[in-house]
C-alpha positions in Angstrom: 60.1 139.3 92.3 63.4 141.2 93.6 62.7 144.3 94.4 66.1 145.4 96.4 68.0 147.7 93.8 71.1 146.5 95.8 70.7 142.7 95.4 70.1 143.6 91.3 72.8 145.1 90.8 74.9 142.5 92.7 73.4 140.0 90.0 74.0 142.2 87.3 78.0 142.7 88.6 78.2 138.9 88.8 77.3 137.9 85.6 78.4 140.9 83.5 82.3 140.1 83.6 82.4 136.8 81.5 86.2 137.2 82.4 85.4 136.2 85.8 83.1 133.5 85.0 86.5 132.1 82.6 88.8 132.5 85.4 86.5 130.0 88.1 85.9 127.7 84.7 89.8 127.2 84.7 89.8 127.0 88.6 87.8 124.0 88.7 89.0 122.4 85.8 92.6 122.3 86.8 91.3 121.3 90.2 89.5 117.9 88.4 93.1 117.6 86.5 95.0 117.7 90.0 92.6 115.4 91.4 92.9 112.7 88.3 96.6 113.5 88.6 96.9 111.8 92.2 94.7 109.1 91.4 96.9 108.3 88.6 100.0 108.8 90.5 98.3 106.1 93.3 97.8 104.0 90.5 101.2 104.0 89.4 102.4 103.4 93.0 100.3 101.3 94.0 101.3 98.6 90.8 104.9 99.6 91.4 104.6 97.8 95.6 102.4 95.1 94.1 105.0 94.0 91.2 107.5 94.3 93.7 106.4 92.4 96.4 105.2 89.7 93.6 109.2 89.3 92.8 110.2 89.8 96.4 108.1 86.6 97.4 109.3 84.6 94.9 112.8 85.3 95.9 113.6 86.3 99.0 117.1 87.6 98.6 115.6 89.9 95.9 115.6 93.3 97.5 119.3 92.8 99.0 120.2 93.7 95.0 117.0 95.1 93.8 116.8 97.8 96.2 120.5 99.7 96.6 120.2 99.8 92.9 117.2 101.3 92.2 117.8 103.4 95.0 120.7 104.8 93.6 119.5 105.5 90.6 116.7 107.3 91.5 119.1 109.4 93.8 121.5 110.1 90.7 118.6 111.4 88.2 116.6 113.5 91.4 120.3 115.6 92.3 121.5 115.3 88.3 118.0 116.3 86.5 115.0 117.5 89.2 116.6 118.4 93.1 113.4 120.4 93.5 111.7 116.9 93.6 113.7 115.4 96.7 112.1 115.0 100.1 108.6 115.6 101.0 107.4 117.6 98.8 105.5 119.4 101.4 108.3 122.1 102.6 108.7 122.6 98.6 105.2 123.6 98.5 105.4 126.1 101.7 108.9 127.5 100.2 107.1 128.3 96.9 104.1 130.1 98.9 107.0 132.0 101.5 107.2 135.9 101.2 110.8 135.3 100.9 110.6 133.5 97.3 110.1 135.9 94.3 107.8 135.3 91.8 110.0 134.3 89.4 111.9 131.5 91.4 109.0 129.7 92.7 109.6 127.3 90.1 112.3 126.1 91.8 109.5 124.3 94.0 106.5 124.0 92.2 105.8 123.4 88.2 104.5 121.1 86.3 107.8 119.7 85.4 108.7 119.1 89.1 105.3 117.5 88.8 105.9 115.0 86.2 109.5 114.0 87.2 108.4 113.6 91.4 105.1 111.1 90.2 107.4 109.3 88.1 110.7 109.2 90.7 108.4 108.3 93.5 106.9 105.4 92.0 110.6 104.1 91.2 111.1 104.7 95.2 108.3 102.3 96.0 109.2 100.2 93.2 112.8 100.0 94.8 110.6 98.9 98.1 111.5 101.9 100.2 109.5 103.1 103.5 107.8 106.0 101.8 104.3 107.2 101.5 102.8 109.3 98.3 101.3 111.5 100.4 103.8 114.0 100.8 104.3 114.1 97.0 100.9 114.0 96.0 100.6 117.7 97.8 103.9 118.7 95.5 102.4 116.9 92.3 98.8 118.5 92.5 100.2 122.0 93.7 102.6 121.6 90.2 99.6 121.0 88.5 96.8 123.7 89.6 99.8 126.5 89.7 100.1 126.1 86.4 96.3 126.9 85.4 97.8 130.6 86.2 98.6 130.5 82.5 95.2 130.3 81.4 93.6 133.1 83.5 92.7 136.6 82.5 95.3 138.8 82.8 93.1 141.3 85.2 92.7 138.0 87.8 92.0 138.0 91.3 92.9 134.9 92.0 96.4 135.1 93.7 99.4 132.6 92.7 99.3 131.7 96.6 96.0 130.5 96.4 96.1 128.2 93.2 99.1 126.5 95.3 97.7 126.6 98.5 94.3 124.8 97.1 96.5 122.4 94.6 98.6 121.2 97.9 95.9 120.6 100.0 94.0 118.7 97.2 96.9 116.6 97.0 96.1 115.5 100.9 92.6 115.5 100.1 92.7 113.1 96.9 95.8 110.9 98.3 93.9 110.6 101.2 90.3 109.9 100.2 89.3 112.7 102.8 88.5 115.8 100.9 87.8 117.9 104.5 91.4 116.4 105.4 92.8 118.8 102.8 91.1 121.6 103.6 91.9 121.6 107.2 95.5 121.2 106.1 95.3 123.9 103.5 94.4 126.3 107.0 96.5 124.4 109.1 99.8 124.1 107.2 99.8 126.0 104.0 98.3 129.5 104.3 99.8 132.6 104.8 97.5 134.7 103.7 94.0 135.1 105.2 91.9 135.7 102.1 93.0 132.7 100.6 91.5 130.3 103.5 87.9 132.4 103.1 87.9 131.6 99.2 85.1 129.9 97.9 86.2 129.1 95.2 89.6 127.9 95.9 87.7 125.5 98.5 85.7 124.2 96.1 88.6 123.5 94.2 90.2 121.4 97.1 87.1 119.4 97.8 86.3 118.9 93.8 89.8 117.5 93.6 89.7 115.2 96.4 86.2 113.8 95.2 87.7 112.7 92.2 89.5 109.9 93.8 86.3 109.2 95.5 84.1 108.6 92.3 87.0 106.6 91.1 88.1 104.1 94.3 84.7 105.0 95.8 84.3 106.1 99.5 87.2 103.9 101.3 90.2 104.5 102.8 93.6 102.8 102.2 94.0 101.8 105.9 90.5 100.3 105.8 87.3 101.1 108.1 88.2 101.1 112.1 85.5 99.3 114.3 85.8 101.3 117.9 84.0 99.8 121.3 81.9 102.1 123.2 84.0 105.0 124.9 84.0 105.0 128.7 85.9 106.0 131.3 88.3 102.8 131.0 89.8 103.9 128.0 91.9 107.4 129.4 94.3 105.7 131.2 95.5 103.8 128.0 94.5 107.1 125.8 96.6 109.1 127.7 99.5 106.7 127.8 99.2 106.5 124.2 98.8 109.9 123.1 102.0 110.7 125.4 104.1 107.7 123.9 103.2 109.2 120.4 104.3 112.7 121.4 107.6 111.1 122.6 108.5 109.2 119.7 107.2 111.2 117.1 108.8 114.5 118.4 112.1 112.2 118.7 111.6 110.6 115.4 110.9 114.4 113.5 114.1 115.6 115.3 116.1 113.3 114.0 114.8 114.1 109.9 115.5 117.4 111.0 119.3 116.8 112.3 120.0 114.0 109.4 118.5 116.0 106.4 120.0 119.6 108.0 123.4 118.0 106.3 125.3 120.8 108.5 126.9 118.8 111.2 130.3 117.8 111.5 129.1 113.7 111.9 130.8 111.5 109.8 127.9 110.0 108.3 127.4 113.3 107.4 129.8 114.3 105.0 130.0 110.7 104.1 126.5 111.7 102.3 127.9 115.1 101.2 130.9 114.0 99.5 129.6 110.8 98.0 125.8 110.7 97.9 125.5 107.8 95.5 127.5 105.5 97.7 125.7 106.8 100.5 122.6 106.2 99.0 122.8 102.5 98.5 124.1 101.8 102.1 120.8 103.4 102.9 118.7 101.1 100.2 120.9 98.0 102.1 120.3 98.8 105.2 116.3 98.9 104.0 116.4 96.0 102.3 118.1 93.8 105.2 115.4 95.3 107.5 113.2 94.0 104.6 114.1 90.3 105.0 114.3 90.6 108.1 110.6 91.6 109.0 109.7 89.1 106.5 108.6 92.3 104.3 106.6 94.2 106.7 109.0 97.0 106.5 108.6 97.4 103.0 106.4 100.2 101.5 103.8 102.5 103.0 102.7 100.3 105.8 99.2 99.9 104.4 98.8 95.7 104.3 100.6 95.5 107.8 97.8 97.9 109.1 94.9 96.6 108.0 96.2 93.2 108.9 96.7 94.7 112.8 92.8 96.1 112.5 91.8 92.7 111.4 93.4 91.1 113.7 96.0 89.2 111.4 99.1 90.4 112.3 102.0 88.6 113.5 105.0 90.9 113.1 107.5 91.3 115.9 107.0 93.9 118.6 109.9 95.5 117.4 107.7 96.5 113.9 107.5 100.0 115.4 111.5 100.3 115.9 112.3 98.6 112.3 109.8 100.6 110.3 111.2 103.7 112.1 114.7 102.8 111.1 113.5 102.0 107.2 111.2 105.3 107.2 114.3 107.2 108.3 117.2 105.5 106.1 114.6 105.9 103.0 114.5 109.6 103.5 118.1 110.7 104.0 118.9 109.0 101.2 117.8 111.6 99.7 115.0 109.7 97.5 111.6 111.7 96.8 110.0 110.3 99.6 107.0 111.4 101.9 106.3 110.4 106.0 102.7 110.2 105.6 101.7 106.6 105.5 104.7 105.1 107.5 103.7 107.9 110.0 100.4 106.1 110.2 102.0 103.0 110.4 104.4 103.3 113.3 101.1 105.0 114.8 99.2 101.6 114.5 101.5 100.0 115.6 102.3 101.5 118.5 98.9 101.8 119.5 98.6 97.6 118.9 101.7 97.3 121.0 100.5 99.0 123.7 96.9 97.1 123.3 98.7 94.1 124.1 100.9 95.3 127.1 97.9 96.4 128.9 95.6 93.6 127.8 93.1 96.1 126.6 90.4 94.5 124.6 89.6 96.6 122.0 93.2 96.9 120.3 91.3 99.1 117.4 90.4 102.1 119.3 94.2 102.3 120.3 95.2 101.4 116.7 93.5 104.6 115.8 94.4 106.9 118.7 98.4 105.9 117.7 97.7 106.8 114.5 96.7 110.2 114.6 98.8 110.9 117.7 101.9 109.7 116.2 101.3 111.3 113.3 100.1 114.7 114.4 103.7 114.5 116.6 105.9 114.4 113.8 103.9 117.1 111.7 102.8 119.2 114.3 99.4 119.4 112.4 97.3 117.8 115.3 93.8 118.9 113.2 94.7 117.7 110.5 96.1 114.3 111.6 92.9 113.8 113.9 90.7 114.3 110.5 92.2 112.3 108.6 92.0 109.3 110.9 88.6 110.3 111.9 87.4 109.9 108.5 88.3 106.3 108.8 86.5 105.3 111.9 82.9 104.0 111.6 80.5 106.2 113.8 81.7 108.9 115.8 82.2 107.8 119.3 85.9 107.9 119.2 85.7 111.8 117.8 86.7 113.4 120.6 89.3 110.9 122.0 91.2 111.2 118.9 91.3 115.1 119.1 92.5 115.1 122.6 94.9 112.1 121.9 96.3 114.4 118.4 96.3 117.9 120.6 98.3 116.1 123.8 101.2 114.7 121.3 101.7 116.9 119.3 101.9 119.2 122.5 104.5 116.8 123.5 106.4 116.7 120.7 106.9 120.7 120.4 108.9 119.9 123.9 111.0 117.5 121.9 111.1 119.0 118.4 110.7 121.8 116.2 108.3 122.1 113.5 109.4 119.8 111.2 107.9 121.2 107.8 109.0 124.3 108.5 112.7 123.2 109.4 112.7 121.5 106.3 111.2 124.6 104.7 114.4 127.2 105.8 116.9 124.4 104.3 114.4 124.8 100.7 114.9 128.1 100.5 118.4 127.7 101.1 118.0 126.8 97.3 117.4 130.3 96.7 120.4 131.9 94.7 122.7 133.7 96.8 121.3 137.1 95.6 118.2 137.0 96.5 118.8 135.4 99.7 121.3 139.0 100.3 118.1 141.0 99.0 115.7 139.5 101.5 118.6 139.9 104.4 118.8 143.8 103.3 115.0 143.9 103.5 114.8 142.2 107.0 117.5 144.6 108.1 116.1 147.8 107.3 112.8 146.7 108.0 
């Protein structure tokens, strides 16, 4: 029996306020809804590849008209209808949680509308055949979705605006994913600002109820498959280390150059080429995809899921050149200026480069490299080593390769801040560019007497 007068009244405080009790009930629910959300919006994609790479087998010349077309029209409804929705998705989410955005613009960012239109634009991306991952949108979708569960909270409510988005984002990682502790080390890593928000309970149990929804529906796999790793020794850190530093080089290379192309500032012709006739623009860049297409027999096409689980299985027979083409399709998909995330082809090019690199130094266990490319390519062109080395990490069997992939995540992305800046939050300062002009002169003021 308790006989503390302290811990009674702590019980008694909990459970008297059935406001509070309302407020974690709508918490949770819209965290199931985000969840369900991305596993719808992967469903959607997912059909979207498979019906195109039905008709683009059938008919090889298909995506030379197919793609340009659909590109451009995806290009003309995101800048005519729903801007907010082009790019990432991810430095839309960190614009909507900056101190510099009022309250009343953030849905500029994030809403549910944003939500609907970037599931539905996406798809048509992938439908068109583009180098783009969901990932990167799922964290926009599901943020779109749990911000708007503010509506529904008491109107005495703790629970701060930065926190639904911050746990809707990284539940977006999390679900898209498969790795629920994937989203909440990027939720720490990438999205909060605000210390309270990472020590939440509840808004942690949000992230991880959301991601296990895609679990109980695709069960515990992961869309790049299960990597079998030999037994670490000290044979492997000479062709670690050359792979973690290769990573670093051409991930910080390839972030710089979003970051230059998307920055739309410069005085390249290419550049106000895009500016003055985007449309035009945007089907040079779904050619130029879809010739890359043919030419890799496909390969280029899409996430890069197939072509990586073919490499782990040992069933690949792309060029050596796969790394350079799906670089080249990865970039031209983004600046056209498609709603488009890095993710997966991130992985990709990762793999990829780890299998090259396998077979220049006649290693014999191409996997373990496979999967130290992976997260050290992609932890180079996010700059979010911890989070790239758990998501990869949760899909390796047994945990011998734990460490290597930390170190190999830490040393590029090391690398790549020598080569590159942030990239999320570069493309974060051109977001809030979207600001009006006044309250871009109000925060200037603020900075200035401050």
């Amino acid at each position: 029996m308790l006989k503390n007068p302290e811990i009674i009244e702590s019980i008694k405080a909990e459970f008297a306020d059935w406001r509070l009790w309302s407020d974690r009930f709508v918490v949770l629910l819209f965290a199931v809804l985000s969840g369900l959300t991305v596993v719808a919006f992967t469903w959607m994609s997912e059909h979207a590849l498979e019906t195109f790479f039905r008709y683009q087998s059938q008919y090889f010349w298909f995506p030379l008209i197919w793609t340009p077309l659909l590109t451009v029209a995806v290009v003309y409804v995101t800048r005519r209808f729903f801007p907010g929705t082009a790019g990432s998705g991810i430095p839309q989410v960190m614009a909507a949680l900056s101190p510099q955005t009022p309250r009343a613009h953030r849905n500029l960012f994030v809403s549910l509308r944003l939500s609907v239109a970037k599931m539905f634009l996406t798809t048509a991306g992938v439908f068109a055949g583009l180098s783009l991952g969901r990932e990167g949108p799922s964290v926009q979708i599901a943020a779109g979705v749990m911000h708007n569960a503010r509506r529904w909270l008491s109107k005495d409510s703790q629970i701060r605006d930065s926190g639904l988005m911050l746990a809707g984002g990284a539940a977006g990682i999390a679900a898209a994913f498969n790795t629920p502790l994937g989203g909440v080390m990027f939720a720490i890593e990438e999205l909060s600002r605000h210390p309270e928000d990472r020590r939440s309970g509840l808004l942690l149990s949000a992230i991880i109820l959301s991601g296990l929804m895609a679990v109980s529906v695709y069960g515990n796999v992961t869309y790049f498959g299960r990597i079998q790793v030999d037994l670490i020794g000290w044979h492997l850190l000479l062709p670690a280390l050359l792979v973690a530093v290769c990573s670093g080089l051409l991930g910080g290379l390839f972030s710089r150059l979003l970051i230059h192309s998307l920055h739309g500032k410069s005085r390249f012709w290419l550049h106000r080429f895009r500016h003055v006739s985007p449309l035009k623009f945007a089907a040079l860049c779904g050619l130029a995809v879809a010739v890359i297409g043919v030419l890799t027999q496909g390969a280029t096409f899409g996430g890069g899921y197939a072509h990586t689980r073919a490499m782990l299985d040992n069933q690949n027979d792309v060029s050596q050149l796969y790394v350079i083409w799906k670089m080249l399709a990865t970039w031209l998909s983004t600046w056209a200026g498609v709603p488009a995330g890095i993710f997966a082809p991130s992985l990709a090019i990762g793999a990829a480069l780890g299998n090259d690199l396998a077979v220049l130094l006649n290693y014999p266990n191409a996997p373990t490299l496979i999967a130290l490319g992976m997260a050290g390519f992609l932890a180079a062109v996010t700059q979010a080593p911890l989070t790239a080395f758990i998501i990869v990490m949760e899909m390796v069997t047994g945990h011998q390769l734990v460490l290597s992939l930390m170190a190999s995540a830490l040393i590029a992305s090391g690398v790549s801040r020598l080569v590159s800046t942030p990239l999320y939050s570069a493309l974060t300062l051109m977001q809030l560019q979207r600001l009006p002009a006044s309250v871009r002169r109000d925060e200037h003021a603020s900075q200035a007497g401050a």
